[in-house]
PQR file of N, CA, C, O and H, with PARSE charges and radii, in Angstrom:
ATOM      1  N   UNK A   1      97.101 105.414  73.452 -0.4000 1.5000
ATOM      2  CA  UNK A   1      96.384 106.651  73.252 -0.0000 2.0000
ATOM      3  C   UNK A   1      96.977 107.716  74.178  0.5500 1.7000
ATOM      4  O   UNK A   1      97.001 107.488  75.387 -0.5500 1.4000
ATOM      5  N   UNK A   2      97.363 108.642  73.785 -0.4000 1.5000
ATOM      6  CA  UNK A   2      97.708 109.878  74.816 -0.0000 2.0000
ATOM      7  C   UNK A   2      96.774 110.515  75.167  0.5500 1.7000
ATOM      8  O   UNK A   2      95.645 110.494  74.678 -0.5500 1.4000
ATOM      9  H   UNK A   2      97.343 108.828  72.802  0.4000 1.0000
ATOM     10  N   UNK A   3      97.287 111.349  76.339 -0.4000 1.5000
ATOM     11  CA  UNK A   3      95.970 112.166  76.878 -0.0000 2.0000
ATOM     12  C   UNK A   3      95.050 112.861  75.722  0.5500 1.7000
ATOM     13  O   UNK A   3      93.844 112.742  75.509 -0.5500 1.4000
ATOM     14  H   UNK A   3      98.204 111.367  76.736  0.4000 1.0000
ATOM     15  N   UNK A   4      95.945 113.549  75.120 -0.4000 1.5000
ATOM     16  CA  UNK A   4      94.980 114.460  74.778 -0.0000 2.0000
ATOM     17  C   UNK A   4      94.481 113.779  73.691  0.5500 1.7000
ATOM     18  O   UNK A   4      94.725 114.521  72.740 -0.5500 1.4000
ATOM     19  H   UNK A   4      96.925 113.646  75.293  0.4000 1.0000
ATOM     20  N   UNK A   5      94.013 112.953  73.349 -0.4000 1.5000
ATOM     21  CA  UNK A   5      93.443 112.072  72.339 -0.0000 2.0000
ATOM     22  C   UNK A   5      92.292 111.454  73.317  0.5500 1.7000
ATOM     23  O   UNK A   5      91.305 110.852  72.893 -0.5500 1.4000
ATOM     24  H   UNK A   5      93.815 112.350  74.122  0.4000 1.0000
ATOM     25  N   UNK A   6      92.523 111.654  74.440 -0.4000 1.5000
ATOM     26  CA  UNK A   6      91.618 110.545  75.535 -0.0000 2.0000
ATOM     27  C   UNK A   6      90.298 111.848  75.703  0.5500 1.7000
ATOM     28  O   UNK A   6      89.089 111.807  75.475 -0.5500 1.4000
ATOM     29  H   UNK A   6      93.324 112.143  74.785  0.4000 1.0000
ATOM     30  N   UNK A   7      91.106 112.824  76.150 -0.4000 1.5000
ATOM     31  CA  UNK A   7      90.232 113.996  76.610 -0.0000 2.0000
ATOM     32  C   UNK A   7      89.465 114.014  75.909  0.5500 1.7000
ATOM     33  O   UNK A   7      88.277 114.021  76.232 -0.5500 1.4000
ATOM     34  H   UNK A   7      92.088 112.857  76.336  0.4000 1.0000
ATOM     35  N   UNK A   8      90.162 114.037  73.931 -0.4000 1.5000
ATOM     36  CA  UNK A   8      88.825 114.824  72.682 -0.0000 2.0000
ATOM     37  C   UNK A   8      87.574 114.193  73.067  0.5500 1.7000
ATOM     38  O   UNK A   8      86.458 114.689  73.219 -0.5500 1.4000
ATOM     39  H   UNK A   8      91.127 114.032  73.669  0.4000 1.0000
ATOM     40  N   UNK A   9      88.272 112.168  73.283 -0.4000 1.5000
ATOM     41  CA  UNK A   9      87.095 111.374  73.194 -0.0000 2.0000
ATOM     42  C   UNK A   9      86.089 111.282  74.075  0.5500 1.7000
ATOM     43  O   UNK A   9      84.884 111.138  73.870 -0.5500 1.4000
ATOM     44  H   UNK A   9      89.179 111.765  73.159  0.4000 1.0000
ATOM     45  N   UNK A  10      86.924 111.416  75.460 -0.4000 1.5000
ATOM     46  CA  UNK A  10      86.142 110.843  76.803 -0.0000 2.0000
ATOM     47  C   UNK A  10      86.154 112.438  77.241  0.5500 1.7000
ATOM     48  O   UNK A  10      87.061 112.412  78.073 -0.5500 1.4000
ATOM     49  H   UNK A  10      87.903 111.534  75.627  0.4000 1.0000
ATOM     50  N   UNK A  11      85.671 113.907  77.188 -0.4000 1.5000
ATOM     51  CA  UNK A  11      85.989 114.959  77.902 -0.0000 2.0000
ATOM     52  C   UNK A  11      85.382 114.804  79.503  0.5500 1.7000
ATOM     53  O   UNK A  11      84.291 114.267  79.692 -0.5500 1.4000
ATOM     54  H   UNK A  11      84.934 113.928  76.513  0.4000 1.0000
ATOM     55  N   UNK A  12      85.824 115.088  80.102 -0.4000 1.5000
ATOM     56  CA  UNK A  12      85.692 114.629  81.815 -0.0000 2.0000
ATOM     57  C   UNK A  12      85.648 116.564  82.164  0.5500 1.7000
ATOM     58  O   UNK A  12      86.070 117.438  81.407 -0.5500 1.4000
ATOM     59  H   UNK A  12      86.710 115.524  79.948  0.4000 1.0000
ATOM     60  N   UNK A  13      84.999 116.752  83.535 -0.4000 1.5000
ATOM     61  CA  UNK A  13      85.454 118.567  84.025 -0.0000 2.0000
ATOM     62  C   UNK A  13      86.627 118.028  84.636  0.5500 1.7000
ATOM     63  O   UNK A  13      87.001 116.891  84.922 -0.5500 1.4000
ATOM     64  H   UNK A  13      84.657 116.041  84.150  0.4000 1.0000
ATOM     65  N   UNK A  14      87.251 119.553  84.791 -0.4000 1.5000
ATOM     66  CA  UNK A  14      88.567 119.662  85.632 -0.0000 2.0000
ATOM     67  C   UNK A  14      88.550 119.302  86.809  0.5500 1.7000
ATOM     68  O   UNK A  14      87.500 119.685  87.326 -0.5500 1.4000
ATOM     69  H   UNK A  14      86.947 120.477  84.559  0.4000 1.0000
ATOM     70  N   UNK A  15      89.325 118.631  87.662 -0.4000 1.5000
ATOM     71  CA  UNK A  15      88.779 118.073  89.081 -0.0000 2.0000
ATOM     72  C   UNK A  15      89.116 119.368  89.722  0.5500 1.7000
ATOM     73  O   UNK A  15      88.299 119.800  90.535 -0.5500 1.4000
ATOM     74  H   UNK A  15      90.178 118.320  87.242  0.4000 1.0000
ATOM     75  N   UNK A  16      90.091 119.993  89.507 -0.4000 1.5000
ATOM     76  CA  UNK A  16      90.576 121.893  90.320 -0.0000 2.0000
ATOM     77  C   UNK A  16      89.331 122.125  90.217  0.5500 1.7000
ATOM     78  O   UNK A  16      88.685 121.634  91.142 -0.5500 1.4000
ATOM     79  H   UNK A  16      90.755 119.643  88.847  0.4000 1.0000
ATOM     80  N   UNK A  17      88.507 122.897  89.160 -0.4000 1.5000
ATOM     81  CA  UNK A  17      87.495 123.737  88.921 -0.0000 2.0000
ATOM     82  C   UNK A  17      86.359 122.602  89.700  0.5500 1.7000
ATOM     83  O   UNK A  17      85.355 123.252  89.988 -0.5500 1.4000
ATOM     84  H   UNK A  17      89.032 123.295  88.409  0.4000 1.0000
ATOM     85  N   UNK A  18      86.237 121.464  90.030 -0.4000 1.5000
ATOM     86  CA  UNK A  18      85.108 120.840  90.926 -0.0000 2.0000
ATOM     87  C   UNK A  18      85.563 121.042  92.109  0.5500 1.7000
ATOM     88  O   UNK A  18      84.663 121.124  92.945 -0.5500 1.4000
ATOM     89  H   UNK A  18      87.054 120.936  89.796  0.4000 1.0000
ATOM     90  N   UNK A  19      86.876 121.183  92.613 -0.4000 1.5000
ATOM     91  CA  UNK A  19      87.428 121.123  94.135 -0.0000 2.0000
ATOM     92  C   UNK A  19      87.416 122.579  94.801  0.5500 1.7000
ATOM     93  O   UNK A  19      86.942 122.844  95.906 -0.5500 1.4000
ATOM     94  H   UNK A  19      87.607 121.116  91.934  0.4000 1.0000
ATOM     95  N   UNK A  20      87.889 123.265  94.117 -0.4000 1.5000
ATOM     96  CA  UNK A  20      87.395 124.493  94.580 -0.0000 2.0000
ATOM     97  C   UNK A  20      86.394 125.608  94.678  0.5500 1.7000
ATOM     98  O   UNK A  20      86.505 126.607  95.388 -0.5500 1.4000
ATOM     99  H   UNK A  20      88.274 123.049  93.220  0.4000 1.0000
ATOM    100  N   UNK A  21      85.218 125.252  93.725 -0.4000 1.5000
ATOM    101  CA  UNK A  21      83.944 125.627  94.731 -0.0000 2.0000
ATOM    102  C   UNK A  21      83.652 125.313  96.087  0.5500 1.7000
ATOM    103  O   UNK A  21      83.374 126.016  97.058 -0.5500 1.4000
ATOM    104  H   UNK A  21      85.128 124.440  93.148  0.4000 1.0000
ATOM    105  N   UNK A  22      83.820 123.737  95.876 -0.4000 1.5000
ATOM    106  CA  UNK A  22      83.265 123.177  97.003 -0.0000 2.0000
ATOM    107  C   UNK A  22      84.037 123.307  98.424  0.5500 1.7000
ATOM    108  O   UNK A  22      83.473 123.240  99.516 -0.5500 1.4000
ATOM    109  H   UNK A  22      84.046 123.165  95.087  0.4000 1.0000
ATOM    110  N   UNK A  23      85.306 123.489  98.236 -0.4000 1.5000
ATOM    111  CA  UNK A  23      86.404 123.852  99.286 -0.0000 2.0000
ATOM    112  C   UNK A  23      85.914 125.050 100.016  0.5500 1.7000
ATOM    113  O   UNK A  23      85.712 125.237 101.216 -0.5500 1.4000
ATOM    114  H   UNK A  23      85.764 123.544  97.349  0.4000 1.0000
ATOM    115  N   UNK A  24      85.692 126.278  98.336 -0.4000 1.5000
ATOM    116  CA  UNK A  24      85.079 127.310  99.336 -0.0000 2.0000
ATOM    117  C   UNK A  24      83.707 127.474 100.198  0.5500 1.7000
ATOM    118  O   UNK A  24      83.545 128.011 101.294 -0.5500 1.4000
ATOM    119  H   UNK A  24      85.856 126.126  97.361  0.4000 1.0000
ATOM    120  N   UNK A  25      82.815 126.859  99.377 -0.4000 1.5000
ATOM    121  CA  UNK A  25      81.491 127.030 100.068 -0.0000 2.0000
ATOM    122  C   UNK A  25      81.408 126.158 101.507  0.5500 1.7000
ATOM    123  O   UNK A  25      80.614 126.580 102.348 -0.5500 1.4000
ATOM    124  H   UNK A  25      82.946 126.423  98.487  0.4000 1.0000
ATOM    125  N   UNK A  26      82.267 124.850 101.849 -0.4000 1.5000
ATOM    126  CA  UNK A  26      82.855 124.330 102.790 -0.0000 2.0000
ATOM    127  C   UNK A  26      83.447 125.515 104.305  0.5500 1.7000
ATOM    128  O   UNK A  26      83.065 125.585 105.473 -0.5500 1.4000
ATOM    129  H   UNK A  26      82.912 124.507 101.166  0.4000 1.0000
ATOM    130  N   UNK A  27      84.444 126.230 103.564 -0.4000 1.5000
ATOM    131  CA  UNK A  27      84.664 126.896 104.324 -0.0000 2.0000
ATOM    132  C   UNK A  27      83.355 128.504 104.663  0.5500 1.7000
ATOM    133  O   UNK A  27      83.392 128.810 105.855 -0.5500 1.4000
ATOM    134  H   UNK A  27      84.754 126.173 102.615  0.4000 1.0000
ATOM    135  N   UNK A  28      82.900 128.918 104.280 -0.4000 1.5000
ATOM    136  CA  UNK A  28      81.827 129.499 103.873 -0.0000 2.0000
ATOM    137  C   UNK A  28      80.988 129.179 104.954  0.5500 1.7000
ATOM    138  O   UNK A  28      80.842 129.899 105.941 -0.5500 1.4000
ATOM    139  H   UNK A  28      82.871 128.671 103.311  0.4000 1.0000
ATOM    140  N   UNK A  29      80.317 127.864 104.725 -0.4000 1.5000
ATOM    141  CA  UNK A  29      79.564 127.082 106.235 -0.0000 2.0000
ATOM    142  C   UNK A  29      80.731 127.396 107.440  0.5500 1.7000
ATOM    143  O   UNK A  29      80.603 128.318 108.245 -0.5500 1.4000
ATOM    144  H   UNK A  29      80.436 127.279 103.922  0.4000 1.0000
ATOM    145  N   UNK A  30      81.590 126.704 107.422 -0.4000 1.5000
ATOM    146  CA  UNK A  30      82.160 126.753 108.642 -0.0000 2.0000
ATOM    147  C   UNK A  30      82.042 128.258 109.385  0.5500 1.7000
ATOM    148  O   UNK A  30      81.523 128.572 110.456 -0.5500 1.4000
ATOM    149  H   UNK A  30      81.694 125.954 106.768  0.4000 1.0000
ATOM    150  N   UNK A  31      82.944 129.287 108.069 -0.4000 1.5000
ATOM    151  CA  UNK A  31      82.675 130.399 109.092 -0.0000 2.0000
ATOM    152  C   UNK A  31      81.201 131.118 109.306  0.5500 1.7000
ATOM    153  O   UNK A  31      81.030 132.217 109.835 -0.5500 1.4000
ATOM    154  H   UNK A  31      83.365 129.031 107.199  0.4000 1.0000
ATOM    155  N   UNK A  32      80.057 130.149 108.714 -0.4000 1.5000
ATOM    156  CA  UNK A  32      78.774 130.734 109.652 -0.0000 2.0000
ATOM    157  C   UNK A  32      78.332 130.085 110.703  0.5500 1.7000
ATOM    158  O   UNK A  32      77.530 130.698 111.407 -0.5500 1.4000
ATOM    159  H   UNK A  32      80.196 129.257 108.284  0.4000 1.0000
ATOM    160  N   UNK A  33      78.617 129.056 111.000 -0.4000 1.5000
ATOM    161  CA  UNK A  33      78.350 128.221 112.281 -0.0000 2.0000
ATOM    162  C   UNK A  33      79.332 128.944 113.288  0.5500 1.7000
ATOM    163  O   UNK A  33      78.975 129.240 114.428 -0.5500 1.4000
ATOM    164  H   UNK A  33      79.269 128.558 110.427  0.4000 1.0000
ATOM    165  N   UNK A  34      80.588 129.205 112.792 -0.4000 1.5000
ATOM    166  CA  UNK A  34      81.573 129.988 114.307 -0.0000 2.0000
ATOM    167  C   UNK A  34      82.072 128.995 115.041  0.5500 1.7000
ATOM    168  O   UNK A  34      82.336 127.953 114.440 -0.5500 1.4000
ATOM    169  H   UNK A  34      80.878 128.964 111.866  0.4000 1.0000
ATOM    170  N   UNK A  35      82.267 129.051 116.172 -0.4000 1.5000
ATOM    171  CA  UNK A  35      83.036 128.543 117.273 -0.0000 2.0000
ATOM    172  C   UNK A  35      82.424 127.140 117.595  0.5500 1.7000
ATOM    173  O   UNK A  35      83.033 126.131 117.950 -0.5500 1.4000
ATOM    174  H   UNK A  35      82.052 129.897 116.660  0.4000 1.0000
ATOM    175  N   UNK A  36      80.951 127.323 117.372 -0.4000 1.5000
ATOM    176  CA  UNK A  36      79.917 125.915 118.074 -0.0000 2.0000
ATOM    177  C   UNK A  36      79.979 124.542 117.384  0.5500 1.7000
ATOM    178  O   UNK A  36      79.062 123.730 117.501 -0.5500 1.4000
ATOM    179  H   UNK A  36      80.456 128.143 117.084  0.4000 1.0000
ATOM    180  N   UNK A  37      81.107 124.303 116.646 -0.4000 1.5000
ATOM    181  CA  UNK A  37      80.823 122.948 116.187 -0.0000 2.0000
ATOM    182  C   UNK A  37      83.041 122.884 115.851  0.5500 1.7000
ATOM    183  O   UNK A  37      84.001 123.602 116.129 -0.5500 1.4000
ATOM    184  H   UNK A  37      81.853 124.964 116.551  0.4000 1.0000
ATOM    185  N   UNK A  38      82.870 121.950 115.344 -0.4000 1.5000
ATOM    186  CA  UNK A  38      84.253 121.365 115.186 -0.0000 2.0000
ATOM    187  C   UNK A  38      85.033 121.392 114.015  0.5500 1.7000
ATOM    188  O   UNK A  38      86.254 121.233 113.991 -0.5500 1.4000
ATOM    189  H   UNK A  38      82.090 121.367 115.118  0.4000 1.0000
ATOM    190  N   UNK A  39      84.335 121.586 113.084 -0.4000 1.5000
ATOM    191  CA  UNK A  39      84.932 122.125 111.949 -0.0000 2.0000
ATOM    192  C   UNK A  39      85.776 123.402 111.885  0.5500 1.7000
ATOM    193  O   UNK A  39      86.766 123.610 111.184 -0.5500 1.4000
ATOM    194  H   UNK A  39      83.344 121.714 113.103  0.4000 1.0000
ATOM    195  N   UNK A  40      85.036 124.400 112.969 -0.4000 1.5000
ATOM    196  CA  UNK A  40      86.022 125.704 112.834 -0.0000 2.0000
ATOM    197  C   UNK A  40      87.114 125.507 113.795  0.5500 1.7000
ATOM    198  O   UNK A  40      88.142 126.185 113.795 -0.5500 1.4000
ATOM    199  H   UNK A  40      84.232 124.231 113.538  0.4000 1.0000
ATOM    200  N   UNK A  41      86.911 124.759 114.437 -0.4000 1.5000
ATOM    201  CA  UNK A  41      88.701 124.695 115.180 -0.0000 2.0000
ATOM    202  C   UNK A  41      89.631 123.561 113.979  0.5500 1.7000
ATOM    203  O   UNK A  41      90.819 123.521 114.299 -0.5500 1.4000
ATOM    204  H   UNK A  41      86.077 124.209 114.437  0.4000 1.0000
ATOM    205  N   UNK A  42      89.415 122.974 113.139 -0.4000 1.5000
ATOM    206  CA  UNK A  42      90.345 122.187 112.288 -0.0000 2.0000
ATOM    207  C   UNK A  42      90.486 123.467 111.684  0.5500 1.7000
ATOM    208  O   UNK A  42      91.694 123.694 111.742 -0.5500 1.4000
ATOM    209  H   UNK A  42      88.450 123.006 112.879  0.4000 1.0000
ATOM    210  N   UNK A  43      89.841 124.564 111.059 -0.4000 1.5000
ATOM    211  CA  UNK A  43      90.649 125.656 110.112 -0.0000 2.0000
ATOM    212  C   UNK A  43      91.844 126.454 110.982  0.5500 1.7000
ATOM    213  O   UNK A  43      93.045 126.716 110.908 -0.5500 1.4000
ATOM    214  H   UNK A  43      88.859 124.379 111.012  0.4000 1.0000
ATOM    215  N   UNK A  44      90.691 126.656 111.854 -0.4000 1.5000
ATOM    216  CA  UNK A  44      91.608 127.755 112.747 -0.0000 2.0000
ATOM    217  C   UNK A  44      92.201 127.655 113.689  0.5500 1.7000
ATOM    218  O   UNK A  44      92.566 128.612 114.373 -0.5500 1.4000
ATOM    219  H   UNK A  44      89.716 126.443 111.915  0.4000 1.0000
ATOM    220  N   UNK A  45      92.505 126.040 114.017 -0.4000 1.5000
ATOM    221  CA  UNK A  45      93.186 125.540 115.186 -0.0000 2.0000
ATOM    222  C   UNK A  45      94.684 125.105 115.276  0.5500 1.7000
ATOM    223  O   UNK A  45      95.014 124.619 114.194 -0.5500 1.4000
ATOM    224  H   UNK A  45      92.207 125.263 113.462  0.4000 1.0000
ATOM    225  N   UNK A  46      95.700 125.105 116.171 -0.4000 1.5000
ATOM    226  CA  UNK A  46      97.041 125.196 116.081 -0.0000 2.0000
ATOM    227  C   UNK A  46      96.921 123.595 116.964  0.5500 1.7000
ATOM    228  O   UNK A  46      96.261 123.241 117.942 -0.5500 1.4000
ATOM    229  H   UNK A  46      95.432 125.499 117.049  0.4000 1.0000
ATOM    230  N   UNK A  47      97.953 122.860 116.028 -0.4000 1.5000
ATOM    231  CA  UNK A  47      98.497 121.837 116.333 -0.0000 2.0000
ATOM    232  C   UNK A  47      98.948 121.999 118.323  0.5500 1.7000
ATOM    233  O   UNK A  47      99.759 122.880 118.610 -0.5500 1.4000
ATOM    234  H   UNK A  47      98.489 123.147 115.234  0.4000 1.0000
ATOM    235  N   UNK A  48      98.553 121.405 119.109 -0.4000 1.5000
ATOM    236  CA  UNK A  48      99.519 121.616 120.658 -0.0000 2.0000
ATOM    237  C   UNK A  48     100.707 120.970 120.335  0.5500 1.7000
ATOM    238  O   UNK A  48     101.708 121.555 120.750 -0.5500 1.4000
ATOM    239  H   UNK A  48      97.895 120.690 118.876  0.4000 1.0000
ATOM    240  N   UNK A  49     100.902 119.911 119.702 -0.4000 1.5000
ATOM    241  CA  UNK A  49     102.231 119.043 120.110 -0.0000 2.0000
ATOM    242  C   UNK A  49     103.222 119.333 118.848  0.5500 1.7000
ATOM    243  O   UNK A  49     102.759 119.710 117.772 -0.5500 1.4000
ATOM    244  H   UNK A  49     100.089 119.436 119.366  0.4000 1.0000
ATOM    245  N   UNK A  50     104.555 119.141 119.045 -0.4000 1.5000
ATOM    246  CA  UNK A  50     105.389 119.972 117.981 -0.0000 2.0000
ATOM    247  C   UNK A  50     105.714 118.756 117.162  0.5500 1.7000
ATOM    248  O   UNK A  50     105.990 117.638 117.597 -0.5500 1.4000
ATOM    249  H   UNK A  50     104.931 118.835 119.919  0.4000 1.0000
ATOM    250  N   UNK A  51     105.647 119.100 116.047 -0.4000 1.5000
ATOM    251  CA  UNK A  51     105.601 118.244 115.094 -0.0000 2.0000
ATOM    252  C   UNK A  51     106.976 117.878 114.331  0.5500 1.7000
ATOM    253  O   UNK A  51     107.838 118.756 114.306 -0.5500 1.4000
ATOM    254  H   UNK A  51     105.423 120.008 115.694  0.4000 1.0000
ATOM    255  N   UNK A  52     107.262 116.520 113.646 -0.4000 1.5000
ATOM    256  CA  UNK A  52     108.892 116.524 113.321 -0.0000 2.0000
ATOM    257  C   UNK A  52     109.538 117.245 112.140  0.5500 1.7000
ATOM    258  O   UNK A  52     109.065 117.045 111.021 -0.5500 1.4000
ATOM    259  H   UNK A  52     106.561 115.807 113.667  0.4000 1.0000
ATOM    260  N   UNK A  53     110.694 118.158 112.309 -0.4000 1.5000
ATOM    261  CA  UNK A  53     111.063 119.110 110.976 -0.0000 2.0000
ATOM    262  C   UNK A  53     111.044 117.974 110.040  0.5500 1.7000
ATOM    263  O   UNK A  53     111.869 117.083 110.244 -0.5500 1.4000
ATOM    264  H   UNK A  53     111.078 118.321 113.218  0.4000 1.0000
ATOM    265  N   UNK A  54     110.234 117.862 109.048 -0.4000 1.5000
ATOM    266  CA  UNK A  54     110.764 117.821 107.794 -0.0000 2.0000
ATOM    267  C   UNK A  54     109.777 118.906 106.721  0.5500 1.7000
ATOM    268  O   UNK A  54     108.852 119.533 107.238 -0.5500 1.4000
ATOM    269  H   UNK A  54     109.563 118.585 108.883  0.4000 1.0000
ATOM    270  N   UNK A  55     110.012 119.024 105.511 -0.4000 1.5000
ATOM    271  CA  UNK A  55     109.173 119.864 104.801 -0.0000 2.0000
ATOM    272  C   UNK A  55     107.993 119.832 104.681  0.5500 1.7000
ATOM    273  O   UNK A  55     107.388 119.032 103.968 -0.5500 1.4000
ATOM    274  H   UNK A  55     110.763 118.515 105.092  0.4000 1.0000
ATOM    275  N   UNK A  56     107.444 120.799 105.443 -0.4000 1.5000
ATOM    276  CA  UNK A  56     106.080 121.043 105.266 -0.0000 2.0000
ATOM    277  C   UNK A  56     105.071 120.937 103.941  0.5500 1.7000
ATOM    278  O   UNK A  56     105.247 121.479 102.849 -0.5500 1.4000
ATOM    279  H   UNK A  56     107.936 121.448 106.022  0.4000 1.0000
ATOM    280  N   UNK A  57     104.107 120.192 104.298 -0.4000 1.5000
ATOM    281  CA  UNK A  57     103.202 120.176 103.182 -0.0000 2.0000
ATOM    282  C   UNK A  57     102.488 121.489 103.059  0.5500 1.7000
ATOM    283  O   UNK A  57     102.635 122.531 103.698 -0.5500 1.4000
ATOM    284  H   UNK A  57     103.965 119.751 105.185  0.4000 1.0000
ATOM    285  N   UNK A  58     101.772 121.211 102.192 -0.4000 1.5000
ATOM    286  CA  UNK A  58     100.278 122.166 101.844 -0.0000 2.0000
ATOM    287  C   UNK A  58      99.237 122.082 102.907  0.5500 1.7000
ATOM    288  O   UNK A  58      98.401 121.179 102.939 -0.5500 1.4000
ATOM    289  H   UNK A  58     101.653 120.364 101.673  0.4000 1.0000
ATOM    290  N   UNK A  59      99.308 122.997 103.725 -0.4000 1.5000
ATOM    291  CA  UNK A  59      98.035 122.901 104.728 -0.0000 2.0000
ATOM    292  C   UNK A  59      96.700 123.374 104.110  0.5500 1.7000
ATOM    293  O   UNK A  59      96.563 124.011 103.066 -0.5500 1.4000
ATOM    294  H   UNK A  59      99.987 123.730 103.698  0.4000 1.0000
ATOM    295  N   UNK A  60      95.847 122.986 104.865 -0.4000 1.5000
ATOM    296  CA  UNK A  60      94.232 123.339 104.097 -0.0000 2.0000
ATOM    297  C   UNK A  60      94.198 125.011 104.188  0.5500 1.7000
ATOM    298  O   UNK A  60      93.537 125.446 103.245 -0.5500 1.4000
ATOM    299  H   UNK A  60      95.959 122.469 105.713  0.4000 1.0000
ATOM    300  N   UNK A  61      94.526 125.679 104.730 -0.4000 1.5000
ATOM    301  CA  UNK A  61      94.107 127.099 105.093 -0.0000 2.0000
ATOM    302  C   UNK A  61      95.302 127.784 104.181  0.5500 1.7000
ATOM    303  O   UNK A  61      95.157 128.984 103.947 -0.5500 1.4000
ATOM    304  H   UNK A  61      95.063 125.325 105.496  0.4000 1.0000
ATOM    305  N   UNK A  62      96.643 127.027 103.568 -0.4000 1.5000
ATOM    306  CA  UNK A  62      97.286 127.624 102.150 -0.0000 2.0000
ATOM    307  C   UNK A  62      96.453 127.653 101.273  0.5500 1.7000
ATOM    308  O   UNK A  62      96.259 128.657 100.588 -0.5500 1.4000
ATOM    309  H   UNK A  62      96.760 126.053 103.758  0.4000 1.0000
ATOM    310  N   UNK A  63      95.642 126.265 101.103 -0.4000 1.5000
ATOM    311  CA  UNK A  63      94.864 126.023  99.825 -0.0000 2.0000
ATOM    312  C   UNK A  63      93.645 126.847  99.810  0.5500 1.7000
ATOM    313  O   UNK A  63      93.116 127.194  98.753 -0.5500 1.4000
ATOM    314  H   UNK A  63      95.799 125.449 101.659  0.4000 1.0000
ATOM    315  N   UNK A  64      93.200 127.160 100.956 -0.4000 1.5000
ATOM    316  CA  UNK A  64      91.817 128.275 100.581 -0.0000 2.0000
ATOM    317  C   UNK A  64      92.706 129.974 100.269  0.5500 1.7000
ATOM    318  O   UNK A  64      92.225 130.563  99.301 -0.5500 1.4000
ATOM    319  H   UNK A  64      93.629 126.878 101.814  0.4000 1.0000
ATOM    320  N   UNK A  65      93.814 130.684 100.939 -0.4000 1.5000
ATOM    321  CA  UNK A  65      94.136 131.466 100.658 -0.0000 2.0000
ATOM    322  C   UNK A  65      94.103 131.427  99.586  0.5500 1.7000
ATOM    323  O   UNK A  65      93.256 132.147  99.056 -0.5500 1.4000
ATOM    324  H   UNK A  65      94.205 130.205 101.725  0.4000 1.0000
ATOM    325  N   UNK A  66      95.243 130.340  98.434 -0.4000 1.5000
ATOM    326  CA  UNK A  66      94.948 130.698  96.907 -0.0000 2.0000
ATOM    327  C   UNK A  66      93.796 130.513  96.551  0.5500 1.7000
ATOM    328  O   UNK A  66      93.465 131.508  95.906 -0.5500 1.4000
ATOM    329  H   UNK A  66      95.931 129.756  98.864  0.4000 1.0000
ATOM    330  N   UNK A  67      92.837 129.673  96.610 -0.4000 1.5000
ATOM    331  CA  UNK A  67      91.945 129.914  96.160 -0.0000 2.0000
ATOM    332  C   UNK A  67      90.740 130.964  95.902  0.5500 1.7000
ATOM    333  O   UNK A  67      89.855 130.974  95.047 -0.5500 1.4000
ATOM    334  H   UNK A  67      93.105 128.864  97.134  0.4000 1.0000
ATOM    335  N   UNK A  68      91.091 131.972  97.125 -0.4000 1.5000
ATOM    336  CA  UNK A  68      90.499 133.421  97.079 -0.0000 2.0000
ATOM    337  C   UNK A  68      91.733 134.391  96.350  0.5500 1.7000
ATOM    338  O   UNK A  68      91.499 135.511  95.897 -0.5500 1.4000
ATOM    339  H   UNK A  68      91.810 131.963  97.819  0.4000 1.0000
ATOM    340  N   UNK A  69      92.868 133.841  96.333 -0.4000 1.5000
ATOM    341  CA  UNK A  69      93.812 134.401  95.541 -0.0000 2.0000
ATOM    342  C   UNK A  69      93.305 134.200  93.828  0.5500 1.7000
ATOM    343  O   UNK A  69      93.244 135.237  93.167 -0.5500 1.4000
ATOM    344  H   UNK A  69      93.058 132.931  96.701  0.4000 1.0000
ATOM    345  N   UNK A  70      93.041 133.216  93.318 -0.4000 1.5000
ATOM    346  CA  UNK A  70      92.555 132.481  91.966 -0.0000 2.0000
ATOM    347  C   UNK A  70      91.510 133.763  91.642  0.5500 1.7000
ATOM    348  O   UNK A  70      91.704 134.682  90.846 -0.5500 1.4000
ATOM    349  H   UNK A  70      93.091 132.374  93.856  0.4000 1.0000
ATOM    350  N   UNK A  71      90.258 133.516  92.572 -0.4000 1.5000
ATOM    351  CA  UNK A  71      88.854 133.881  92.574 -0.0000 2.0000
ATOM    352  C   UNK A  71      88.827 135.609  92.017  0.5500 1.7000
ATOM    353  O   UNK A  71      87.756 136.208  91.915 -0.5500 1.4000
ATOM    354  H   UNK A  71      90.101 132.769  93.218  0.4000 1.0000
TER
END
């Protein structure tokens, strides 16, 4: 069966369109709590120790930019 024969039968939501509400309203909390808890230093916090060149992934704070980019 190919996908799109799977989809007609079994339709499932988009996991994007479930991941990015919740990414944003995630971040949303964070920046109303502020500084006092630990979540806002993982957004807005810089690695101390230098990390080994190879190609950089997708960091979380790319993925919310597009996603207010999308929005």
């Amino acid at each position: 069966m190919h996908n799109e024969e799977f989809n007609d039968v079994c339709p499932s939501p988009n996991i994007i369109r479930v991941i990015k509400p919740r990414r944003m309203r995630w971040v949303g909390h964070v920046a109303f709590i502020g500084e006092r808890k630990g979540g806002y230093r993982v957004i807005v916090g810089k690695p101390e120790e230098q990390r080994p060149r190879v190609r950089p992934g997708h960091r979380w704070e790319d993925n919310i930019k597009t996603d207010f980019e999308d929005a």
